[in-house]
N, C-alpha and C positions, 0 to 999 in steps of 0.2 A: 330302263327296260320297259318292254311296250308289252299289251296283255298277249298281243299275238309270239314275241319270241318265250314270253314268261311260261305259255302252251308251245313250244313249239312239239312235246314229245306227241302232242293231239294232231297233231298236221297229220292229211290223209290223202286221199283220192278214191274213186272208182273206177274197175278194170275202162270202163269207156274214157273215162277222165283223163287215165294215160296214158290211155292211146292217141289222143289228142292231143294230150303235152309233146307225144315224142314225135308225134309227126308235127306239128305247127313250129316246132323250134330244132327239129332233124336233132336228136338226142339219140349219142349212142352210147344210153344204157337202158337196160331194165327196169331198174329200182329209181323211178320218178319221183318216188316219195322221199328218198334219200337225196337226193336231188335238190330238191325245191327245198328241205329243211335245210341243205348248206345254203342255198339260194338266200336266204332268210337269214342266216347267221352272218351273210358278207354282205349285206346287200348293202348298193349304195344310198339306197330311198325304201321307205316303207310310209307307206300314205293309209291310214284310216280313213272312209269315206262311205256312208249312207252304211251297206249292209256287209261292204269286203272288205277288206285290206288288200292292197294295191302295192307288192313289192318287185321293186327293181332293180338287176343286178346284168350287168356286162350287154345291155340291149334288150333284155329280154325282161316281160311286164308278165307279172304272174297276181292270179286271183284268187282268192283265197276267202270262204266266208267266216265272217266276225264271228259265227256262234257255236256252227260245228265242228270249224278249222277243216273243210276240206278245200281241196285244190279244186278250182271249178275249172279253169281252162289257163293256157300260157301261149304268149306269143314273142313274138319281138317288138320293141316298139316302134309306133306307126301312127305319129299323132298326126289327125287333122287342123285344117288351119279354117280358121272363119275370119269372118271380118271383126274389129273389136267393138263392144254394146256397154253402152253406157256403164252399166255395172262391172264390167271389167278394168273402168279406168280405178278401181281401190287396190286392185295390184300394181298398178303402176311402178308406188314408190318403192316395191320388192325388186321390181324388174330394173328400174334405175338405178339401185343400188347394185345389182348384179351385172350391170353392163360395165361398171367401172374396174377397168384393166389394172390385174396385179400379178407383177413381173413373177417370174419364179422365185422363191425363197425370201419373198417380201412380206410381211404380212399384212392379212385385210384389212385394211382402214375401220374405224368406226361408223355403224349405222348413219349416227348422225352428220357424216360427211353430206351427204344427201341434201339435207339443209341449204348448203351454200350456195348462195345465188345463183352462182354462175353454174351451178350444176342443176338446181331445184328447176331452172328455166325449161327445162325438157318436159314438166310434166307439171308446171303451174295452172292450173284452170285449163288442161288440156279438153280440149272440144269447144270450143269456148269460138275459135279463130280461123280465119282461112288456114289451109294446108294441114290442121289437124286431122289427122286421119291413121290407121290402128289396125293391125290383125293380130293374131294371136291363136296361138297352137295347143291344143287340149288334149289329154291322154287320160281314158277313161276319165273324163267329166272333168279333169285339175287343168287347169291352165298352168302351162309347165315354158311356154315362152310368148314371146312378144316383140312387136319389132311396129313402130310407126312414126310417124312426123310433123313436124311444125317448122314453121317460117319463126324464126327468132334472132333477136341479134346474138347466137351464141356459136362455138367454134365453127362448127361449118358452114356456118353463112354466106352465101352467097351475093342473092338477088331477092325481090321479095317475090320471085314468080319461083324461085326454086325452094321448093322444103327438104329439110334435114332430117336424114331419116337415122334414127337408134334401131339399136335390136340388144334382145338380153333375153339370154338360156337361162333354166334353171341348174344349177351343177346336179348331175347324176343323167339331165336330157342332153348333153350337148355329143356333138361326133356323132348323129343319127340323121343328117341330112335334116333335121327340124328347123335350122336356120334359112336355110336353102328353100324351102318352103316357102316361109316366111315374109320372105327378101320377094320371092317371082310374086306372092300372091300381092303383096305390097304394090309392084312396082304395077300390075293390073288395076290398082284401087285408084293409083297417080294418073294413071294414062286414061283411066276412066272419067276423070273429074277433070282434065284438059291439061295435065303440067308434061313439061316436055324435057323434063330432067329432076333431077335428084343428088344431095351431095350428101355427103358426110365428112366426118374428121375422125383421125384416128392415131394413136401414138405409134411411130415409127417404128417401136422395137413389140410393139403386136401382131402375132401369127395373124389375126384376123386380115392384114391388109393382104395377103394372098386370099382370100375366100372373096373377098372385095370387088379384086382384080379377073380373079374368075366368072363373078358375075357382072361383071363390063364395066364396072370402076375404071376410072383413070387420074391420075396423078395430075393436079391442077398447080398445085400452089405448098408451100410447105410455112407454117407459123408456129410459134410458143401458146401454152395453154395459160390458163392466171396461174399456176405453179410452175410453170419453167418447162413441163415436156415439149418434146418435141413432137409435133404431128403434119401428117401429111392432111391436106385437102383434098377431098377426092370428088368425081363428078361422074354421072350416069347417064347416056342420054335415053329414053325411055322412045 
């Protein structure tokens, strides 16, 4: 239990306060305060950071400060996307281990999956190389995902003029267009820097290759991964 749900009977607002919760998230009820303390009780994220607490539940990001517990404001979420800086490459290895697809009713792999060569290769001395290149999506100040690419010999490899581009949500941000973001600001950083396509790889029985497909993905090639999945190869041209 976290100090904010341990208060939560402290949770408050002011009459302006909720008047801005109910219009910025079209709330139809009165009792905002009751609201946001369920908010808090389901939530599927609660972030600690600088002076609020940051929880999020069904899209919607609520503020709340660390010391009086009032509700400052709420909205839906709506992260922005930057380019990635140097100091964002130490989440990296959060975000690589969150790209890695686990079927329904499987359970997650071990952390140290991450480790293995053939997977560590996505984010070994990244920046380091041509085609390293990075963005990354912020919501109130947290970097909540990331999506960039390298020229490596690893599943999606192509050519060494084409780089392989990852992305990985954090669970609680994903299904809020964040990826989508992501992806177009990406493929601006590629076309910026002279490349004239983009691939990736991706295991067959992943929802993601529809999202893929919608953002001008196509189906090149299909091969085995070093554990036996099956994945398509897929190609962009920018």
């Amino acid at each position: 239990m976290n100090n904010l749900t341990a208060n939560i009977d402290k949770i408050h607002t002011t009459a302006m306060g909720s008047e801005r919760i109910k219009r910025n998230l079209n709330l139809q009820t009165d009792d905002v305060v009751a609201w946001c303390k369920d908010a808090v009780k389901q939530a599927d994220i609660i972030v600690g950071k600088g002076k609020n607490w940051y929880v999020y539940k069904n899209g919607a990001a609520i503020t709340i400060n660390a010391h009086s517990f009032t509700v400052i404001t709420a909205h839906m979420i709506n992260a922005g996307v930057r380019v990635m800086r140097e100091r964002d490459y130490e989440c990296l290895p959060e975000f690589l281990y969150q790209a890695i697809f686990v079927p329904e009713g499987v359970d997650s792999p071990a952390r140290n999956v991450i480790n293995d060569p053939e997977i560590f290769i996505y984010i070994k001395n990244f920046g380091t190389q041509p085609g390293d290149f990075g963005v990354v999506a912020e919501q109130n100040g947290q970097v909540v995902g990331a999506a960039w690419t390298r020229i490596i010999p690893a599943y999606g490899h192509i050519d060494n003029e084409t780089p392989e581009l990852a992305i990985s949500i954090l669970p609680g941000f994903r299904d809020y267009g964040i990826g989508t973001k992501l992806m177009k600001k990406l493929f601006e950083v590629l076309q910026q820097n002279g490349y004239k396509q983009t691939s990736l790889s991706v295991q067959k029985d992943n929802p993601a290759v529809r999202f893929y497909q919608r953002l001008g993905y196509k189906m090149s090639g299909e091969k085995l991964d070093h554990v036996g999945h099956e994945d398509y190869l897929m190609i962009k041209d920018l």
